[in-house]
C-alpha positions in Angstrom: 0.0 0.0 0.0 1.6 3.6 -1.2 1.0 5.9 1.1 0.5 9.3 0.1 1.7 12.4 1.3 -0.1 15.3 1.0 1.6 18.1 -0.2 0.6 21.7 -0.3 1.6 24.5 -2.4 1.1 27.9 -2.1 0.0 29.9 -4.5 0.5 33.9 -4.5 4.3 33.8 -3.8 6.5 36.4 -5.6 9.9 35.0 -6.1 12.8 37.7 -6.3 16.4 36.9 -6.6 18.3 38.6 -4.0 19.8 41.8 -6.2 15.6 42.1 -7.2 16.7 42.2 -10.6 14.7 38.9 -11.8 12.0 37.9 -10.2 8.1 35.3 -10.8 5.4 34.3 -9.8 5.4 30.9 -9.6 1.9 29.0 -9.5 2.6 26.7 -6.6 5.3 27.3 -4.3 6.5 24.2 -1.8 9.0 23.9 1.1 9.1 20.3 0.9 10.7 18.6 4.6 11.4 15.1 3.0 12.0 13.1 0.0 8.9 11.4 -0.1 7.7 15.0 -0.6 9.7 16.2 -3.3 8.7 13.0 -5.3 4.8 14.3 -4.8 5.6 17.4 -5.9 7.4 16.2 -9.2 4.0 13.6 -9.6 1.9 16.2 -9.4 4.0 18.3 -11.7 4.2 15.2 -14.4 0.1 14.9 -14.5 -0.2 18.0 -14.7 2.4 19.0 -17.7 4.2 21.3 -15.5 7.7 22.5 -15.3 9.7 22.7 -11.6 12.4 24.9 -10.2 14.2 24.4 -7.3 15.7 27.4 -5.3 18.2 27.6 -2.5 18.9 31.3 -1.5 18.3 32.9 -4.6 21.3 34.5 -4.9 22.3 34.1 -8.7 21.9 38.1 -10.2 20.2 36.1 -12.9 16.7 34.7 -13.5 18.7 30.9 -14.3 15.8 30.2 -10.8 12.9 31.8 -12.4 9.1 30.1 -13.1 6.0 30.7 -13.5 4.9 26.4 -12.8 6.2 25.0 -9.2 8.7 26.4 -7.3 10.6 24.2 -4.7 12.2 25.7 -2.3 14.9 23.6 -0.7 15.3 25.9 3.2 13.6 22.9 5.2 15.6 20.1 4.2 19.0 21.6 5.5 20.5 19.1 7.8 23.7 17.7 8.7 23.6 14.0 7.9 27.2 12.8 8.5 30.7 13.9 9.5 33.4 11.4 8.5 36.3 12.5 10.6 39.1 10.1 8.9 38.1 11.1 5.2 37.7 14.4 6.7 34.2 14.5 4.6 30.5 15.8 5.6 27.1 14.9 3.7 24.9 17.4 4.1 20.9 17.6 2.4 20.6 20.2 -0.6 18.9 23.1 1.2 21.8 23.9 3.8 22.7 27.2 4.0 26.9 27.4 4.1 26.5 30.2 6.5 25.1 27.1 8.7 27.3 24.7 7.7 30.7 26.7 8.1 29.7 27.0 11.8 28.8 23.0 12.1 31.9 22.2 10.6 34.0 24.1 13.1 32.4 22.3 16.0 34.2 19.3 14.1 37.5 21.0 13.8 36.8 21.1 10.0 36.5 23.9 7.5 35.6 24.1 3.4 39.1 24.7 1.9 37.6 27.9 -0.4 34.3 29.8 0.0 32.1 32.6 -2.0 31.9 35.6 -0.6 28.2 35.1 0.0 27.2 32.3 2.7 23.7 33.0 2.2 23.5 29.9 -0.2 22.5 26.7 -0.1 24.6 24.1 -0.5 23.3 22.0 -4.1 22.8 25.7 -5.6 26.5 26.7 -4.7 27.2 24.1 -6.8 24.3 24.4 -9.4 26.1 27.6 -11.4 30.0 26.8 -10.1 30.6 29.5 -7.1 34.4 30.5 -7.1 36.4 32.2 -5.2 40.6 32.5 -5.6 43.1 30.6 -5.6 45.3 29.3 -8.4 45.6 26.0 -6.4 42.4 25.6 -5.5 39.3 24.7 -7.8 36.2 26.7 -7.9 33.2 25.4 -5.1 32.2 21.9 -6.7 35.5 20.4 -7.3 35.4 20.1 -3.4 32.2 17.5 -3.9 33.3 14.2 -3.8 29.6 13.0 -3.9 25.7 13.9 -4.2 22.3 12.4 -4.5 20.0 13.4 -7.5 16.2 12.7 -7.7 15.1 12.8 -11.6 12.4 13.8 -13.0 11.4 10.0 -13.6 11.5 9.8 -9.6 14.3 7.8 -9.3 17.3 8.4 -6.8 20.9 8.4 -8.0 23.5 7.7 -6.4 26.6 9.9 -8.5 30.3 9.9 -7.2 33.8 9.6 -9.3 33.2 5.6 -9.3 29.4 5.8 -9.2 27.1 7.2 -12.5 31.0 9.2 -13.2 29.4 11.3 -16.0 26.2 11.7 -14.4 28.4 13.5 -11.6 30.6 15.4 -13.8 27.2 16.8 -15.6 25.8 17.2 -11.8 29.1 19.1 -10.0 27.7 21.9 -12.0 24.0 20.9 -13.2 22.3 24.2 -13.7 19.4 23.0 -12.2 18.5 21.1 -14.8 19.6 17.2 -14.2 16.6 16.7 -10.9 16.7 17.9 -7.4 20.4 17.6 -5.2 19.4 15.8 -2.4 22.2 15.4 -0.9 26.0 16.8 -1.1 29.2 15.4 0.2 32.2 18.0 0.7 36.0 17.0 1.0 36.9 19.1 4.0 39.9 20.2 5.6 41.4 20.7 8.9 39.6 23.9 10.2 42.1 27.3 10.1 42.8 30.7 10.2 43.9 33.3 7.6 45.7 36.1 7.7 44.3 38.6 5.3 46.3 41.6 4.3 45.8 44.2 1.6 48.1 46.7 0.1 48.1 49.1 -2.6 50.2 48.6 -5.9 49.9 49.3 -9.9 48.2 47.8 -12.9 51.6 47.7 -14.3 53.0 46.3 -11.6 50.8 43.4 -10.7 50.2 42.6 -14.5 54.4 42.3 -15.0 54.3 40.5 -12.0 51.8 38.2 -11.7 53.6 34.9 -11.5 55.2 35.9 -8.4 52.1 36.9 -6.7 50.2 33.4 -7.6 53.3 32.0 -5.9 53.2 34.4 -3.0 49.6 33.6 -1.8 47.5 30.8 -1.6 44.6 33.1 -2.0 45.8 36.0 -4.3 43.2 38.7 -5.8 43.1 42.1 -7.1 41.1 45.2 -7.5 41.7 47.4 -10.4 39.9 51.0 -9.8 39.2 51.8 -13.9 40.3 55.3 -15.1 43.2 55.0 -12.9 46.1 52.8 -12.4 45.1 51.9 -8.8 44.8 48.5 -8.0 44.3 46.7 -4.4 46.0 43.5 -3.9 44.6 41.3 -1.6 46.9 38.1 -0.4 44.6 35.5 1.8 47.0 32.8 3.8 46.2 29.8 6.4 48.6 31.5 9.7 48.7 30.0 13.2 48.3 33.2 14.7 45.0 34.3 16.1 44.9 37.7 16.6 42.1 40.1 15.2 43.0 42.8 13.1 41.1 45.7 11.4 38.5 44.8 9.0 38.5 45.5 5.5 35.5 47.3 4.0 35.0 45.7 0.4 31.8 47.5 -0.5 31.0 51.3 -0.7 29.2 53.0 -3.3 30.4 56.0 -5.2 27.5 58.4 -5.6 28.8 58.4 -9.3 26.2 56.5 -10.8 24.5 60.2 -10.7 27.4 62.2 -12.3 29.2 60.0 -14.7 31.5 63.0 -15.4 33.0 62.6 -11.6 33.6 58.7 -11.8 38.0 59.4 -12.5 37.4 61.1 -9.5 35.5 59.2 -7.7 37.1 56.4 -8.3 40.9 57.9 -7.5 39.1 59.4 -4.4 37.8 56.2 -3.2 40.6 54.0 -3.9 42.9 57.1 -1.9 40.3 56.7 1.3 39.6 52.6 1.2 43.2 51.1 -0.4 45.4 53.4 0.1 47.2 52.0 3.3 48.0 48.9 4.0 45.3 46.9 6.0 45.6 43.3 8.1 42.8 41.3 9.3 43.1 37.8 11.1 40.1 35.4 11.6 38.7 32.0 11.1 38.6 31.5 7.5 35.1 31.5 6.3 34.9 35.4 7.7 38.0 36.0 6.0 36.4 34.6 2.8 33.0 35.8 3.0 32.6 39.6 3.0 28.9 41.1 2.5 27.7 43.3 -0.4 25.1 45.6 0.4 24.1 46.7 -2.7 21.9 45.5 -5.4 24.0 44.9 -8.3 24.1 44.4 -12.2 27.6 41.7 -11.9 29.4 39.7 -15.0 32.1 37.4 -14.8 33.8 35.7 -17.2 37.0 33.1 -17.0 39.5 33.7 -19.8 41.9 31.4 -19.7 45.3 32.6 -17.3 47.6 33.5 -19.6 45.2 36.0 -21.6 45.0 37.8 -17.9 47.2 41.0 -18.7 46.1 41.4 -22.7 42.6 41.5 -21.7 42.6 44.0 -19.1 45.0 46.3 -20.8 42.4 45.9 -23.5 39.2 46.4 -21.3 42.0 49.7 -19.8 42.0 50.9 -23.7 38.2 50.7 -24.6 37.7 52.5 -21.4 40.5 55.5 -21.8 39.1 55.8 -25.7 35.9 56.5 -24.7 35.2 58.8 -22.2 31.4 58.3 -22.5 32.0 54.4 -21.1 31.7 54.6 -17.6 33.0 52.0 -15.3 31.4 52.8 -11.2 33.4 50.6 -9.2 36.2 48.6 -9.4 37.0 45.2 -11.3 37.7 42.7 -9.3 40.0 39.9 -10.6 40.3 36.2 -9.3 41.7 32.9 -10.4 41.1 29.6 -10.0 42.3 25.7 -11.0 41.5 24.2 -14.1 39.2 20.7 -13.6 37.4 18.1 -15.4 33.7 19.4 -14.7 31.6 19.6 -17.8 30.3 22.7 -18.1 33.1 24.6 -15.9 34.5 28.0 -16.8 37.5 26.0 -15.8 37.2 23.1 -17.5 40.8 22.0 -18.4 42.3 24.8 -18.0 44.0 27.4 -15.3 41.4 30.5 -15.3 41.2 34.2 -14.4 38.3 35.2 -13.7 37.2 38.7 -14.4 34.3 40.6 -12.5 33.1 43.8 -13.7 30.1 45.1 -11.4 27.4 47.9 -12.3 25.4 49.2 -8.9 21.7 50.0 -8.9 21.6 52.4 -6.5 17.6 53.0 -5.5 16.8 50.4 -7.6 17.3 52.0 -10.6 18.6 51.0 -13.4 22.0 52.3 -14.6 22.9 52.9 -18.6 25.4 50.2 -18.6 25.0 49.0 -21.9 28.4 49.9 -23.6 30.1 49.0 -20.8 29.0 45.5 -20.6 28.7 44.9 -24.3 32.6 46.2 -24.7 33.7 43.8 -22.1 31.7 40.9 -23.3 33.3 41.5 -26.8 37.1 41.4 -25.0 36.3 38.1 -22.6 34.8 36.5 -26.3 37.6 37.3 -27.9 39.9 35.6 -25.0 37.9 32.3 -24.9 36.4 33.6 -21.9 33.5 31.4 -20.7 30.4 33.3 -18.6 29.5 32.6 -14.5 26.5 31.1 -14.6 24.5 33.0 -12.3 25.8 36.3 -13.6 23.9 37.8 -16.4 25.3 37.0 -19.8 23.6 36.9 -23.5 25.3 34.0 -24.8 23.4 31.3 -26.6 23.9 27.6 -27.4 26.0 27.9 -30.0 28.2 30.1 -28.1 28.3 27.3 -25.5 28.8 24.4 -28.2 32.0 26.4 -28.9 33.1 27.2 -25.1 32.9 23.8 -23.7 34.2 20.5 -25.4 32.0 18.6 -23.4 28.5 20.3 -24.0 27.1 17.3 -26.2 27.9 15.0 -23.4 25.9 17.5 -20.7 23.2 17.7 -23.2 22.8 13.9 -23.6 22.9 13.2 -19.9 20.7 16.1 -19.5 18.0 14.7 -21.9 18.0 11.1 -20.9 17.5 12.3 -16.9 14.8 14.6 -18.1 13.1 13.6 -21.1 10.2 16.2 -20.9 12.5 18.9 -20.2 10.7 19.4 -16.6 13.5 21.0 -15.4 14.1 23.8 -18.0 12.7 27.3 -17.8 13.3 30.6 -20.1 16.7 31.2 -18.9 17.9 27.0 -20.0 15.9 27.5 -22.8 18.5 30.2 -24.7 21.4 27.5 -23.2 20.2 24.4 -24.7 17.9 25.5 -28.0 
């Protein structure tokens, strides 16, 4: 005898990402609390002809989490399921919140070796459009899953690791929400640790002549170039034994210069003088050191070009900039790097990358004429091989993807045998895959 569970969706929910640039209204809305639940749900969607997203914390700034069918939202099934101590490993379910798990793992003496700035995501959507942070040793967010769970569409479970379903888990380390519902993630850990965080001033010149050395120098090396100016921040992350507190660093502040475009030079050489200037320490446990809140509602792309084309392309994006005075860049670009891997559809994939972050603030929510900007800087990271963040707004197409990833055919066949009906797509994976 099948029991069944009642479900109950709500209908009347507004969904907004959390930059409120994207946002539905989904018909039903569910906060499922176990499997059995989830299974309804997808039933019920099935009978019905409907389509299903899952959300975590709605972070992406793009509507990849958008729809106007059912909505799942993962925040109830958020639990802690194991901690292997001698692998060093934790499964957790989909809907966990890092923020939660960062502080459950330090009661373990364990940590996540690398971390988004953001916390405020759950753990099978971290994974779902390939978080990064920096680190030319260290992979971007999924290659630290070692295992996962995935319920299709069919209402099967699958069991996916590196010896189990292996190309079902290299599609699902970064599945754009489109292979089922993560029920369940397994992270390599490490031993839990401080960093020592400091910042200093330097040049474009400088750190682009340079940049070997400073991948060498620190495990977690990035930089912030303040456009119309030579100004750059370099920030060097390392694991230290010490534990004393230092200042903090303040990595968001708006320039008013979304309202007088002609002040940004200014602006900018102002800011850069008041924030970056001096040389600033900080000391913590490491996901504070890694995670660092913005407060602002933003318009963000990021692109990884492979590492060697770092220093052509931002002279380049330097150029466009300088030869037109009308192209205004707000705040700075913020550049990061990260490990090559063997994950399908990763900006990564096979090769060392640099990752490029060019950010355009809506201050009041409205709308800034960015257009030139965006499109110049798309046009440079193109022209590099540069591959787009998932999350991050972008306006490539399939056949821009067929070109970017050697291994799109292979996601596209796993993707249509798991989900036949396409119950997993919305507007957003409709320009991706047709």
């Amino acid at each position: 005898l099948l029991l069944s569970v009642q479900v109950h969706g709500q209908g009347g929910v507004k969904f907004q990402n959390w930059a409120k640039t994207y946002g539905s209204s989904p018909e039903l809305y569910f906060q499922p609390t176990s499997v059995e639940e989830i299974r309804e749900i997808l039933g019920m969607a099935r009978q019905r002809d409907k389509r299903v997203k899952v959300v975590g914390g709605g972070h992406s700034p793009s509507d990849i989490a958008c729809t106007d069918d059912f909505m799942i939202q993962m925040g109830k099934m958020n639990r802690v399921l194991k901690v292997d101590k001698e692998k060093q490993q934790v499964t957790v379910e989909g809907g966990i919140f890092l923020s939660d798990l960062n502080v459950e793992l330090s009661k373990h003496g364990l940590a996540l070796a690398n971390l988004g700035a953001v916390s405020e995501v759950a753990a099978a959507g971290v994974i779902g459009t390939g978080t990064h942070n920096t680190g030319i040793k260290h992979g971007i967010l999924p290659t630290q899953v070692v295992a996962l769970t995935l319920l299709t569409a069919s209402g099967e479970i699958l069991e996916c690791s590196e010896s189990i379903n292996a190309d079902i888990f290299q599609a699902a380390r970064l599945h754009l929400g489109c292979l089922g519902v993560v029920l369940t993630v397994t992270f390599q850990c490490v031993p839990q640790f401080h960093l020592h965080e400091v910042a200093f001033p330097s040049t474009l010149t400088e750190v682009l002549d340079h940049l070997e050395d400073h991948l060498k120098r620190s495990q977690y090396f990035r930089f912030l170039w303040f456009p119309h100016s030579e100004n750059v921040s370099v920030i060097y992350q390392d694991p230290t034994n010490k534990a004393t507190p230092g200042s903090g660093l303040t990595s968001c502040s708006l320039p008013c210069s979304t309202f007088v475009p002609s002040l940004v030079c200014w602006i900018n050489r102002f800011f850069f003088w008041l924030l970056f200037s001096s040389r600033v320490e900080n000391i913590a446990i490491s996901y504070k050191i890694f995670n660092y809140e913005c407060r602002f509602k933003q318009h963000v792309q990021d692109w990884a070009i492979p590492i060697e084309k770092t220093k052509e392309a931002l002279l380049e994006l330097k150029a466009a900039l300088e030869n037109n005075p009308k192209m205004v860049a707000h705040y700075p670009v913020e550049v990061r790097f990260a490990r090559g891997d063997e994950i399908w559809l990763s900006p990564c994939f096979q090769r060392d990358s640099c990752y490029m972050n060019i950010i355009m603030y809506r201050p009041y929510g409205k709308n800034v004429p960015r257009l030139n900007y965006w499109l110049t800087y798309e046009g440079i990271m193109k022209k590099h091989g540069g591959r787009p963040h998932w999350a991050k707004a972008h306006s490539c197409t399939r056949k821009d993807f067929e070109k970017m990833y050697p291994a799109f055919p292979k996601f596209c066949s796993v993707r249509e045998k798991l989900d036949p009906t396409g119950m997993f797509l919305n507007a957003y994976l409709e320009k991706v895959f047709y």
